[in-house]
DOKOLNU-443891 format. One record per atom (N, C-alpha, C): residue in one letter; chain; residue number from 0; x, y, z. Coordinates in steps of 0.02 Angstrom, whole numbers, plus 50000, padded with zeros to 5 digits. Layout:
- a:A:NUM:X:Y:Z
...
! end
This chain:
- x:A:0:61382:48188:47942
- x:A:0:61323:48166:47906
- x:A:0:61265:48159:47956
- x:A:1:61205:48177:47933
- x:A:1:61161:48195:47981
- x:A:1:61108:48112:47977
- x:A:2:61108:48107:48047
- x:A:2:61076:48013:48036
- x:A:2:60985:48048:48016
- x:A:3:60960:47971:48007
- x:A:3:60884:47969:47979
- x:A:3:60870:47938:48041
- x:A:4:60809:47975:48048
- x:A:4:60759:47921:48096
- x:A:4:60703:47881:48085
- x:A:5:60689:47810:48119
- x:A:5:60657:47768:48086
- x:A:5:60626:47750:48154
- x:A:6:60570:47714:48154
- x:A:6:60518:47676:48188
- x:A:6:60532:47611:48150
- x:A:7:60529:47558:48217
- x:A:7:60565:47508:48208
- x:A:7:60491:47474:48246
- x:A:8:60458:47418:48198
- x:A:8:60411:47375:48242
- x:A:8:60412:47295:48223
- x:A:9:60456:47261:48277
- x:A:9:60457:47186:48275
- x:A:9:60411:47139:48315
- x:A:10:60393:47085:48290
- x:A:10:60361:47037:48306
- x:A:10:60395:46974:48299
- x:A:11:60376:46952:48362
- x:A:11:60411:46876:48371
- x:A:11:60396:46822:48362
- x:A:12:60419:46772:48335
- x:A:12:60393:46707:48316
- x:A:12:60340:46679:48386
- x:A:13:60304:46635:48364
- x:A:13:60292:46609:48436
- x:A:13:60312:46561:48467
- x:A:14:60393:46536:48440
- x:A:14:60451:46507:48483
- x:A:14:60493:46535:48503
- x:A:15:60487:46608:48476
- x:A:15:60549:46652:48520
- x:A:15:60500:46662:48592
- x:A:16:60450:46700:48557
- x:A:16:60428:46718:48613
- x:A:16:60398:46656:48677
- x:A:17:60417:46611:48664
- x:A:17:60400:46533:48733
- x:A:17:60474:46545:48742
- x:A:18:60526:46525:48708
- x:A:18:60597:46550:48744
- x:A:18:60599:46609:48773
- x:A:19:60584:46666:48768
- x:A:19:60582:46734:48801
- x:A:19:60540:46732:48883
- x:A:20:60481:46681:48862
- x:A:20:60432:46660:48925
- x:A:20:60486:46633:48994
- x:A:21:60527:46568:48956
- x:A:21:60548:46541:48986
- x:A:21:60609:46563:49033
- x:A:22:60646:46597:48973
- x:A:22:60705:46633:48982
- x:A:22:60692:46712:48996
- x:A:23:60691:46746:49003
- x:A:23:60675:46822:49004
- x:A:23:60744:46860:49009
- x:A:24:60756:46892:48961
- x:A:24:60800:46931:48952
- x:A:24:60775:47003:48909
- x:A:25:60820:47038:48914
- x:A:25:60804:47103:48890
- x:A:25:60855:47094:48812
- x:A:26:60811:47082:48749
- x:A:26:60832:47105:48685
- x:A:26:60907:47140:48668
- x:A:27:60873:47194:48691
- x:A:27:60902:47285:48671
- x:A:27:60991:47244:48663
- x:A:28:61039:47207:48725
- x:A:28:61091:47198:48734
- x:A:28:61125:47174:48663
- x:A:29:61075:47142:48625
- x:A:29:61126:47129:48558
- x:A:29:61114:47155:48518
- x:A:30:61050:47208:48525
- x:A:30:61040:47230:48461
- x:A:30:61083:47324:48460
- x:A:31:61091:47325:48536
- x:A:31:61104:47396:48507
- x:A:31:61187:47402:48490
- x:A:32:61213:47352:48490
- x:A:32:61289:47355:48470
- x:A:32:61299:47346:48407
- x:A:33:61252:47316:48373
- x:A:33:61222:47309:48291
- x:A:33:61236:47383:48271
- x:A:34:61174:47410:48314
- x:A:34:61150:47477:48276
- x:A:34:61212:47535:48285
- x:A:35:61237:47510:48317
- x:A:35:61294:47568:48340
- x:A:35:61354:47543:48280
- x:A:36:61379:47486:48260
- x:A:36:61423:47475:48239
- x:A:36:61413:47481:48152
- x:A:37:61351:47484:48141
- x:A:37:61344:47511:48087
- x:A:37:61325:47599:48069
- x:A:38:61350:47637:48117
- x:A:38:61378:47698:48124
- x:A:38:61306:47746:48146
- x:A:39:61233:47711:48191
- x:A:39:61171:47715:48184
- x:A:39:61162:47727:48292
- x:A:40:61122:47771:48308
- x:A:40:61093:47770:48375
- x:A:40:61041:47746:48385
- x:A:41:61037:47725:48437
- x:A:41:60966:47690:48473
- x:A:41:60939:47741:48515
- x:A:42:60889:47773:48517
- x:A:42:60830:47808:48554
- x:A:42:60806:47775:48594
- x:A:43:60778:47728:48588
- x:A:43:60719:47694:48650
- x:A:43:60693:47631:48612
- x:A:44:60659:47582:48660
- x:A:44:60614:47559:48633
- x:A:44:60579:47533:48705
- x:A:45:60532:47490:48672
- x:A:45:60454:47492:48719
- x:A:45:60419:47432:48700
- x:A:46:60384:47397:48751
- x:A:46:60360:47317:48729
- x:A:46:60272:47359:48717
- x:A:47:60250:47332:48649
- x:A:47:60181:47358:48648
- x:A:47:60153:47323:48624
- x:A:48:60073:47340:48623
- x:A:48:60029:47289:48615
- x:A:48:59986:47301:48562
- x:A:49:59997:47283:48510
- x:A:49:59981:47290:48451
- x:A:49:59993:47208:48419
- x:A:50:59991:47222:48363
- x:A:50:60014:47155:48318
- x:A:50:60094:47149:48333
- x:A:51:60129:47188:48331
- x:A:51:60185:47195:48364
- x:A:51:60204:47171:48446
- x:A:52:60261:47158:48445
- x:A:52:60263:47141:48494
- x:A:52:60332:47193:48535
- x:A:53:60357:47231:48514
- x:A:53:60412:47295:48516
- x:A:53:60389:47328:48452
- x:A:54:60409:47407:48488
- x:A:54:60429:47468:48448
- x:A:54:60507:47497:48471
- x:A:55:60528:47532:48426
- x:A:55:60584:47539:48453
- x:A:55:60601:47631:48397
- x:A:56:60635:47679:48408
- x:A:56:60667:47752:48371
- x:A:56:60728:47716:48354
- x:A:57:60747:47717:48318
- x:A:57:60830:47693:48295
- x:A:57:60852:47766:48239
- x:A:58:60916:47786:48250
- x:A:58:60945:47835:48187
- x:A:58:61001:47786:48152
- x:A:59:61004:47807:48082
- x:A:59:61043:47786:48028
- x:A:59:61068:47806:47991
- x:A:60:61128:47796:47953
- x:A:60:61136:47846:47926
- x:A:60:61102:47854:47858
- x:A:61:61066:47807:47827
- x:A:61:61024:47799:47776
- x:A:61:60998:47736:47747
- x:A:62:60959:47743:47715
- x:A:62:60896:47688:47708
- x:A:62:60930:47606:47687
- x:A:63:60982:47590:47675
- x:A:63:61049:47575:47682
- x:A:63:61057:47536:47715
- x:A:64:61071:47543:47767
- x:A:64:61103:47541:47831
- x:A:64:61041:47523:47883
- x:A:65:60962:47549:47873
- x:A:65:60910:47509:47912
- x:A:65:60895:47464:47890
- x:A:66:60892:47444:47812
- x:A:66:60872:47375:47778
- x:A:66:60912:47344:47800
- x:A:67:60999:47335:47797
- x:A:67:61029:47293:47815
- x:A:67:61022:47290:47880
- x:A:68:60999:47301:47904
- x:A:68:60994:47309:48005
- x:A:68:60933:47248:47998
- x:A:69:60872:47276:47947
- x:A:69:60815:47234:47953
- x:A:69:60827:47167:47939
- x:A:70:60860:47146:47881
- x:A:70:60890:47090:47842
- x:A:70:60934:47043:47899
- x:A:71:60985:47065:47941
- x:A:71:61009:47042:47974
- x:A:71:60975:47021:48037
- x:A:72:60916:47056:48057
- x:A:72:60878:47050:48134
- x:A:72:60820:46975:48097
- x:A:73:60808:46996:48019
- x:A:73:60768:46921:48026
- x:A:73:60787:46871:47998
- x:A:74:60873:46886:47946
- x:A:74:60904:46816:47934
- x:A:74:60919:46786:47999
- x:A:75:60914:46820:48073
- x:A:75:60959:46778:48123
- x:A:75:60877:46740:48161
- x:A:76:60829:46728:48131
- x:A:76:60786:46688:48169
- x:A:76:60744:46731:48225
- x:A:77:60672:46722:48224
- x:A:77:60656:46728:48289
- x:A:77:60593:46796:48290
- x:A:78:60602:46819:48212
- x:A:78:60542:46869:48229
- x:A:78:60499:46849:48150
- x:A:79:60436:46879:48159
- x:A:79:60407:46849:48095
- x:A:79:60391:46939:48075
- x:A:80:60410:46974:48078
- x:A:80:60394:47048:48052
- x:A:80:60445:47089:48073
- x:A:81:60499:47107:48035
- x:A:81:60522:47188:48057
- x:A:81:60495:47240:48003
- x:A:82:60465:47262:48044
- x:A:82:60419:47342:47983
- x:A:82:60466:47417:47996
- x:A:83:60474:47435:47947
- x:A:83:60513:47513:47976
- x:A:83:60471:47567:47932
- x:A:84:60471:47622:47987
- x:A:84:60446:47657:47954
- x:A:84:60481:47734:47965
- x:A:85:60497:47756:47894
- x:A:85:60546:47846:47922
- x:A:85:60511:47893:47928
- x:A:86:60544:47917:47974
- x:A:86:60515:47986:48021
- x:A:86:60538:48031:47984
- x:A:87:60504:48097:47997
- x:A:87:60548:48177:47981
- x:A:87:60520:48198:48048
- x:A:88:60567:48268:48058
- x:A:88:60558:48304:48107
- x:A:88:60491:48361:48083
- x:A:89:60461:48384:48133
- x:A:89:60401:48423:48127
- x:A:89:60440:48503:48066
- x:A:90:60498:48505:48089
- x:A:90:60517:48567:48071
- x:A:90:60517:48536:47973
- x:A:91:60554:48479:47977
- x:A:91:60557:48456:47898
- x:A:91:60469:48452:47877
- x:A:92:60435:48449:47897
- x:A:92:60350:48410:47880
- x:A:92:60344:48493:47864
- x:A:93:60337:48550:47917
- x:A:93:60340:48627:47890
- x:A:93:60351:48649:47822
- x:A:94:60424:48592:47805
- x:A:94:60446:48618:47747
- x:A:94:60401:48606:47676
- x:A:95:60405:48510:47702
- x:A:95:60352:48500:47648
- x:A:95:60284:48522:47657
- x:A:96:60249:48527:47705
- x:A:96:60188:48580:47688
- x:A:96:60186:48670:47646
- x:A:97:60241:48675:47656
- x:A:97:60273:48752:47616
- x:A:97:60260:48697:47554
- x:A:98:60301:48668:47510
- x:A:98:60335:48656:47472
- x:A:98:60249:48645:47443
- x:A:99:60231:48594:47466
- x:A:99:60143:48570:47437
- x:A:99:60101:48610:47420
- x:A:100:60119:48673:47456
- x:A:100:60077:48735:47450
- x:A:100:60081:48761:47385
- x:A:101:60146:48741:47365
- x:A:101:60150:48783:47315
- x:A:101:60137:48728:47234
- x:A:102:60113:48701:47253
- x:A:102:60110:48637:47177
- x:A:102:60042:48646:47171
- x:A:103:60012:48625:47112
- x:A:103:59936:48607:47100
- x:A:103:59949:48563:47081
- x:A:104:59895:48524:47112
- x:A:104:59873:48452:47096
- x:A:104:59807:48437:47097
- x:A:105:59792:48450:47027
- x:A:105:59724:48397:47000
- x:A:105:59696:48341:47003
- x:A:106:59644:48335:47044
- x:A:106:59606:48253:47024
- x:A:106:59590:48259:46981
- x:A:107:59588:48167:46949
- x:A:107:59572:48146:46896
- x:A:107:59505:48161:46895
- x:A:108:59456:48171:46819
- x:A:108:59404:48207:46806
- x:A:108:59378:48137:46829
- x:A:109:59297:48126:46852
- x:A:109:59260:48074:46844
- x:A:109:59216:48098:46772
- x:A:110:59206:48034:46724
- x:A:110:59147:48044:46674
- x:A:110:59084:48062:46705
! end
């Protein structure tokens, strides 16, 4: 079964993140045994500076399987946002630009 890829962007409370100040550890250690054990790879992730406070590539095997990933990362405390967002590969986006090509689609008339 071929996994999905997702963009993963969390934000941290601002008591995790004074524990994180205090304490400094690297995340990734509990989360990627999560993602693995629910049959899913970890790509990378990256501390950024946005409203976010991490981005992260995660694969899954379907939309499934990242909600419950999401559900579980903020029933356990400590972030005030997990946002996901799914990727396609450039070669799939090809497809749907073929595919779009071929539909008409009308705007609505203005009076």
């Amino acid at each position: 079964m071929a996994l999905e890829t997702y963009l993963v962007q969390v934000a941290f409370t601002a008591d995790a993140m004074a524990g994180l100040v205090k304490n400094p550890e690297n995340r990734l250690s509990s989360m990627i045994p999560i993602v693995e054990k629910m049959g899913g790879r970890f790509i990378g992730s990256w501390i950024s500076f946005s409203e976010y406070d991490s981005i992260a590539v995660i694969e899954m095997p379907d939309q499934v399987h990242i909600k419950a990933f999401s559900m579980a990362a903020m029933a356990g405390g400590g972030l005030r946002h997990f946002h996901i967002t799914p990727m396609m590969s450039f070669e799939k986006g090809v497809e749907a630009m073929k595919l779009a090509g071929d539909l008409a689609y009308q705007a609505p008339q203005e009076d």
